[in-house]
MARBA-3410 file (N, C-alpha, C, O; in Angstrom, 1 decimal):
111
15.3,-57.3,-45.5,15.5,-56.4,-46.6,14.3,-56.3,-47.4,13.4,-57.2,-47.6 ~ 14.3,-55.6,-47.6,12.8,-54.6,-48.7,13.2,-55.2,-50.0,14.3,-55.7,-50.2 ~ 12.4,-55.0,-50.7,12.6,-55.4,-52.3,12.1,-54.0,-53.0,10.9,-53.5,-52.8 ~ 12.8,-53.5,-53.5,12.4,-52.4,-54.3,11.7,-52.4,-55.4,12.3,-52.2,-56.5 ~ 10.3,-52.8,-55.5,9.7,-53.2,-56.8,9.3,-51.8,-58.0,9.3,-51.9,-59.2
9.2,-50.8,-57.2,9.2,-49.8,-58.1,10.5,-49.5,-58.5,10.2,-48.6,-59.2 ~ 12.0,-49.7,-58.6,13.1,-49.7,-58.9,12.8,-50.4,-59.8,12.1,-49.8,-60.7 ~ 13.0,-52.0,-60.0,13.1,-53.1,-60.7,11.7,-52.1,-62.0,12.0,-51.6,-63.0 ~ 10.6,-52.1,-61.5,9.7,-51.6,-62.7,10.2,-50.6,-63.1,10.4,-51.0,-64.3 ~ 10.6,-49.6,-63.0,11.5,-48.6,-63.8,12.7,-49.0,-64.3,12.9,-48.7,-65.5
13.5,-49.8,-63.6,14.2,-50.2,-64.9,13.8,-51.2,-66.1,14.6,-51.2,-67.1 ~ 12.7,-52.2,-66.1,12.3,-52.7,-66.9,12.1,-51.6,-67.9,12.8,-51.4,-68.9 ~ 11.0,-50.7,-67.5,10.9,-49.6,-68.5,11.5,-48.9,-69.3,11.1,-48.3,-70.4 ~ 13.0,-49.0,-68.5,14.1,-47.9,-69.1,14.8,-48.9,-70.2,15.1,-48.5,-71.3 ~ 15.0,-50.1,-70.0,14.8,-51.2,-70.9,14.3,-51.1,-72.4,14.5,-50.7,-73.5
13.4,-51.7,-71.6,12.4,-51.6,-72.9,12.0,-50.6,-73.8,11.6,-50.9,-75.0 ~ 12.1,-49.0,-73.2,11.9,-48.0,-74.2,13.3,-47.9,-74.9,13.5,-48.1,-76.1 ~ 14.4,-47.6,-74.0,15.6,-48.5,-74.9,15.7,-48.8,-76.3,16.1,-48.2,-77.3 ~ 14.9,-50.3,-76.1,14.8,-51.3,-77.2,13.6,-50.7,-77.7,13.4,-51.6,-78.6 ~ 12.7,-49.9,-77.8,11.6,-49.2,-78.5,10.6,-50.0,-78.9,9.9,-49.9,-79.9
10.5,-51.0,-77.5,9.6,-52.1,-77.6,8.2,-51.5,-76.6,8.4,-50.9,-75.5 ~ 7.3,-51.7,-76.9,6.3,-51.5,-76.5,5.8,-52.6,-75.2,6.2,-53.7,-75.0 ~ 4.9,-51.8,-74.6,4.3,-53.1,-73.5,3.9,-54.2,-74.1,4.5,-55.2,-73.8 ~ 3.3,-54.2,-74.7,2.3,-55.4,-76.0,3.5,-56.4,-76.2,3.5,-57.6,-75.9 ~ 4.6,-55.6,-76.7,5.3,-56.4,-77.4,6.6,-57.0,-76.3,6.8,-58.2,-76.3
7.2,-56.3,-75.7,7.3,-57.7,-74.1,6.8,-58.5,-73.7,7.2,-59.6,-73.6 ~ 5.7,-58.0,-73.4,4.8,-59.4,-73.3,4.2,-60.3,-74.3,3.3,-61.1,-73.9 ~ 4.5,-60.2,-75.4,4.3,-61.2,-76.5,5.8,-62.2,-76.3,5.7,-63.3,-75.9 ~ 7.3,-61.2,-76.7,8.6,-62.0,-76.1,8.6,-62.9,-75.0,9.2,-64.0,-75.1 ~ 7.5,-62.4,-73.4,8.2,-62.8,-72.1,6.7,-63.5,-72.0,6.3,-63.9,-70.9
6.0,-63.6,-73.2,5.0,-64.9,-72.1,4.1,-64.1,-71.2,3.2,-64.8,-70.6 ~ 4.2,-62.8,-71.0,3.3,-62.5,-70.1,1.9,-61.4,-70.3,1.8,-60.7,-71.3 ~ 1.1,-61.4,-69.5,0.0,-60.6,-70.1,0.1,-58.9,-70.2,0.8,-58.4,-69.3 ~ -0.3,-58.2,-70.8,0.3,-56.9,-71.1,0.1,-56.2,-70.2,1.0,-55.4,-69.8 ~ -1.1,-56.3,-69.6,-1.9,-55.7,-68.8,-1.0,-55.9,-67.2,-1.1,-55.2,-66.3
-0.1,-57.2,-67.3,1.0,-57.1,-65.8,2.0,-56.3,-66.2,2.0,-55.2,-65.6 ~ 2.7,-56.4,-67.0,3.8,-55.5,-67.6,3.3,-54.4,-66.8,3.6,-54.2,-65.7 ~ 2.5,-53.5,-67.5,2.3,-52.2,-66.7,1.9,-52.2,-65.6,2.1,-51.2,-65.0 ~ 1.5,-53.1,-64.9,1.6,-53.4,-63.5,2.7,-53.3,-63.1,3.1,-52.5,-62.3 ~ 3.4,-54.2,-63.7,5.6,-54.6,-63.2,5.6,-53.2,-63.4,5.7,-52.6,-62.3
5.5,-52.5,-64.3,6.2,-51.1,-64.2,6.1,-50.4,-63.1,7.0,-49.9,-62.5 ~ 4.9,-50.4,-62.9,4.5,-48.9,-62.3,4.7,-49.8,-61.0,4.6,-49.0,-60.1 ~ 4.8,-50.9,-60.3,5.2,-51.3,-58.8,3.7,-51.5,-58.8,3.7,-52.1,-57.7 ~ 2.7,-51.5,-59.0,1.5,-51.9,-58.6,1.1,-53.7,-58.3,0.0,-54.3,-58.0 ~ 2.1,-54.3,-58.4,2.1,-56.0,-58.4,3.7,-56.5,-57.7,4.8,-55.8,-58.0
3.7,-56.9,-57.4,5.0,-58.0,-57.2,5.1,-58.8,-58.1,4.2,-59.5,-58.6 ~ 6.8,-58.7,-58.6,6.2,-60.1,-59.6,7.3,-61.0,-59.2,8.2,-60.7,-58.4 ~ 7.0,-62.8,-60.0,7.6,-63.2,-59.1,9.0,-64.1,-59.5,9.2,-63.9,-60.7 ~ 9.5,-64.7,-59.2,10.7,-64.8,-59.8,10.4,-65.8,-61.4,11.2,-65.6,-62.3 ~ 9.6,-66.5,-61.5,9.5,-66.7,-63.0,9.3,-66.0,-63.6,9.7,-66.3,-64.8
8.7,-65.0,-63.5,8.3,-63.5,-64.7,9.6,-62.7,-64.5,10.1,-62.2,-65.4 ~ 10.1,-62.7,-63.5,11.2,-61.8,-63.7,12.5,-62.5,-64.7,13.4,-61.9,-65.2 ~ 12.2,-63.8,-64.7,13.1,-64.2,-65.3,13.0,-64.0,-66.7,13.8,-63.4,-67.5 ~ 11.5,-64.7,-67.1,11.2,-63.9,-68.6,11.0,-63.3,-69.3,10.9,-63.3,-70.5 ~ 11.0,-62.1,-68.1,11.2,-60.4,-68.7,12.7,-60.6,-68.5,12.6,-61.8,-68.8
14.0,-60.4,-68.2,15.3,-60.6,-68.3,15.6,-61.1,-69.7,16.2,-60.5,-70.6 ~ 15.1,-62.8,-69.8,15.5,-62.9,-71.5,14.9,-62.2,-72.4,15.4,-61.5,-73.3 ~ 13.5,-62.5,-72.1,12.7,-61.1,-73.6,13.8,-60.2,-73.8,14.4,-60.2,-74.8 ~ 14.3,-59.2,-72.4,14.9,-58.1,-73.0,16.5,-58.5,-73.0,17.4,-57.7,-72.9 ~ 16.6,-59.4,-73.1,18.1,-60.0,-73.5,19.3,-59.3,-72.7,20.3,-58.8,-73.2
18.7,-59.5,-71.0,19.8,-58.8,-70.1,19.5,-59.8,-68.7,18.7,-60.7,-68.6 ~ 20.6,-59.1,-67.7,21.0,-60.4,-66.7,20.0,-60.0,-65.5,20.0,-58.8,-65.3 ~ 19.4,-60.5,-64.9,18.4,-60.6,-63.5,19.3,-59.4,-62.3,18.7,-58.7,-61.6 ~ 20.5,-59.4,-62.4,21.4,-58.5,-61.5,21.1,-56.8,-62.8,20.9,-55.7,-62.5 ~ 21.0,-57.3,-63.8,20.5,-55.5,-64.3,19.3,-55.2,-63.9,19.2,-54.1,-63.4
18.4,-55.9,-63.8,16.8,-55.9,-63.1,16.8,-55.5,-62.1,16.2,-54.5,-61.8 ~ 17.4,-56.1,-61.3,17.8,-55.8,-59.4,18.6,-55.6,-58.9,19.0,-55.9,-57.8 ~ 19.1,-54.5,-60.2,20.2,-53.3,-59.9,19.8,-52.6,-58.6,18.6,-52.5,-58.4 ~ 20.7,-51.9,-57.5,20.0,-51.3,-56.5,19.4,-52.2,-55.3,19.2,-51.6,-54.3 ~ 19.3,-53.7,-55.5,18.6,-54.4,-54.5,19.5,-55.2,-54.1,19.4,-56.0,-53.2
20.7,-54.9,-54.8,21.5,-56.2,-54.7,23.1,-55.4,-53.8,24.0,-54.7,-54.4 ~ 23.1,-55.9,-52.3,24.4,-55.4,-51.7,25.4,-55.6,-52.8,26.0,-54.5,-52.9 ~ 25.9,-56.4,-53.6,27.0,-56.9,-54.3,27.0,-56.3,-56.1,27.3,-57.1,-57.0 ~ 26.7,-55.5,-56.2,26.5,-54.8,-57.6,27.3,-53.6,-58.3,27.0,-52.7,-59.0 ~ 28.5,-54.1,-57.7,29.7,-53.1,-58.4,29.7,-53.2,-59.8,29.3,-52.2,-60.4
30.1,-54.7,-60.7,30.3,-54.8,-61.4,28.8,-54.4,-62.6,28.8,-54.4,-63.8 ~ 27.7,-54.2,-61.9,26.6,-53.5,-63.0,26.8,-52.1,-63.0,26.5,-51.5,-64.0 ~ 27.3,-51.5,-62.1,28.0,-49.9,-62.0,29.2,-50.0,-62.6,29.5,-48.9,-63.1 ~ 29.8,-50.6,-62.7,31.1,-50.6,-63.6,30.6,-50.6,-65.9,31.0,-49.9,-66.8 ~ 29.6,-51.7,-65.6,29.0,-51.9,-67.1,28.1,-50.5,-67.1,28.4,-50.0,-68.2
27.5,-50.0,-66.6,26.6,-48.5,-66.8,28.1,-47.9,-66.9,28.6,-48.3,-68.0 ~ 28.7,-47.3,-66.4,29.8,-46.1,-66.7,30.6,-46.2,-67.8,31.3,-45.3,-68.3 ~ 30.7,-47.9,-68.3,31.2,-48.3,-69.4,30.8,-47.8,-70.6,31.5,-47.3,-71.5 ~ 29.5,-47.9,-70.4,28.4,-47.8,-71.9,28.3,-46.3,-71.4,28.3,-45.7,-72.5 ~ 28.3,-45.5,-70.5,27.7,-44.2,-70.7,29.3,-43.3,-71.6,29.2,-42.5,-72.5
30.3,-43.7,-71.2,32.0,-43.6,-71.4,32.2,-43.6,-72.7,32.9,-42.7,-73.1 ~ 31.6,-44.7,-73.9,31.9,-45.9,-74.7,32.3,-44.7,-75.9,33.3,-44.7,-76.5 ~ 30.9,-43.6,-76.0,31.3,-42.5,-77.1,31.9,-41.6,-77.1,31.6,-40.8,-78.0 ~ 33.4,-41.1,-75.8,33.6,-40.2,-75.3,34.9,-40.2,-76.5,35.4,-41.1,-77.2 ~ 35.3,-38.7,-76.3,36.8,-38.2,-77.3,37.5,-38.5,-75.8,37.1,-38.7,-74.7
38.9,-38.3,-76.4,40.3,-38.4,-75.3,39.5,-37.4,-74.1,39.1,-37.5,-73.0 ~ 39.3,-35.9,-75.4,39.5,-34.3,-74.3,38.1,-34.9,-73.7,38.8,-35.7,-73.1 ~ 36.6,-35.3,-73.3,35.8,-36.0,-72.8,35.8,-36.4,-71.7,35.1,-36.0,-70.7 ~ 36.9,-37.8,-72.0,37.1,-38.8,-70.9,38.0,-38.3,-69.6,38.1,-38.6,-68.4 ~ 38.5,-37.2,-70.5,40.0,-36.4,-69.0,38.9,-35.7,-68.5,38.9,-35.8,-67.2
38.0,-35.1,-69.0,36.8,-34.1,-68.2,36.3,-35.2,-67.3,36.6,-34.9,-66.1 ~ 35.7,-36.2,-67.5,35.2,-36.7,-66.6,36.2,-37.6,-65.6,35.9,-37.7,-64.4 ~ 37.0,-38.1,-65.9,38.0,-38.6,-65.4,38.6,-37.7,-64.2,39.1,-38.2,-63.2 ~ 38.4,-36.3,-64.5,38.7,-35.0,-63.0,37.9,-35.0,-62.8,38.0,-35.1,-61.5 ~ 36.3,-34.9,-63.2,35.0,-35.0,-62.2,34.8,-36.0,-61.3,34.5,-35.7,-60.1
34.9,-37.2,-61.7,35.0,-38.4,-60.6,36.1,-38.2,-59.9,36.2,-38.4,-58.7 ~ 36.6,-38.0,-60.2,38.3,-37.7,-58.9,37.9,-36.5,-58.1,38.3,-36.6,-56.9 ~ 37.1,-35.3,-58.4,36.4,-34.6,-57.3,35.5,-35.0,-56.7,35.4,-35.1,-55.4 ~ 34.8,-35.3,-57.5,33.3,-36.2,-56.8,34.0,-37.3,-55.6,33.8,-37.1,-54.5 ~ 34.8,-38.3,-56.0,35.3,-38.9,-54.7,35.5,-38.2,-53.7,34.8,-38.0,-52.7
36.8,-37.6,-54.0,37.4,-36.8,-52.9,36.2,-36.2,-52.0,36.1,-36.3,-50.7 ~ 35.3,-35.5,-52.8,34.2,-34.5,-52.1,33.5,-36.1,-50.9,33.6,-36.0,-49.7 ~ 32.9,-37.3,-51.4,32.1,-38.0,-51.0,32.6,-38.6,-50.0,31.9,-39.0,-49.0 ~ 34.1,-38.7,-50.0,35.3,-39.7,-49.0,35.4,-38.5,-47.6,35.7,-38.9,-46.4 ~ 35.1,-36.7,-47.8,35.6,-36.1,-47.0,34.5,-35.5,-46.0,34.7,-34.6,-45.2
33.1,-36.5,-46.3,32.5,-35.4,-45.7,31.8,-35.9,-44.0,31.2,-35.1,-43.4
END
């Protein structure tokens, strides 16, 4: 299996702008030099499981949201994304989307 390092650095990113934290300032939190951070982002480095862990607490999230996508076993991080994308919806909202995913299956299961 491949490791998707350009995944994992895009979601660090998506993270971090998130939290409207700057590169500088992750790597002040996670211990590491700023200058890798944008490395981890953009896939230009491997990093390696101690930096990945310290980038995880800096941004105060679990190593399976990092290696979202890499991981065969990651329902339940697709369950917490649909959760939080859901969280602001009205009733009339949630029925709209609630028939879109019931088409969307159907369409995905039939083809």
């Amino acid at each position: 299996m491949q490791i998707d390092y350009e995944a994992i650095g895009n979601r660090i990113r998506q993270i971090r702008v998130e939290k409207q934290w700057t590169q500088a300032f992750l790597a002040e939190k996670s211990g590491i030099e700023p200058s890798n951070i944008s490395h981890i982002e953009r896939a230009a480095t491997k990093l390696s499981l101690p930096t990945l862990i310290n980038i995880a607490n800096a941004l105060e999230v679990t190593l399976d949201e990092l290696v979202y996508g890499n991981l065969v076993k990651s329902d339940h991080i697709s369950v917490k994304i649909i959760d939080e994308l859901l969280s602001d919806c009205s009733s009339e909202e949630l029925m709209a989307v609630a028939e879109i995913v019931k088409t969307t299956k159907n369409i995905l299961r039939n083809r």
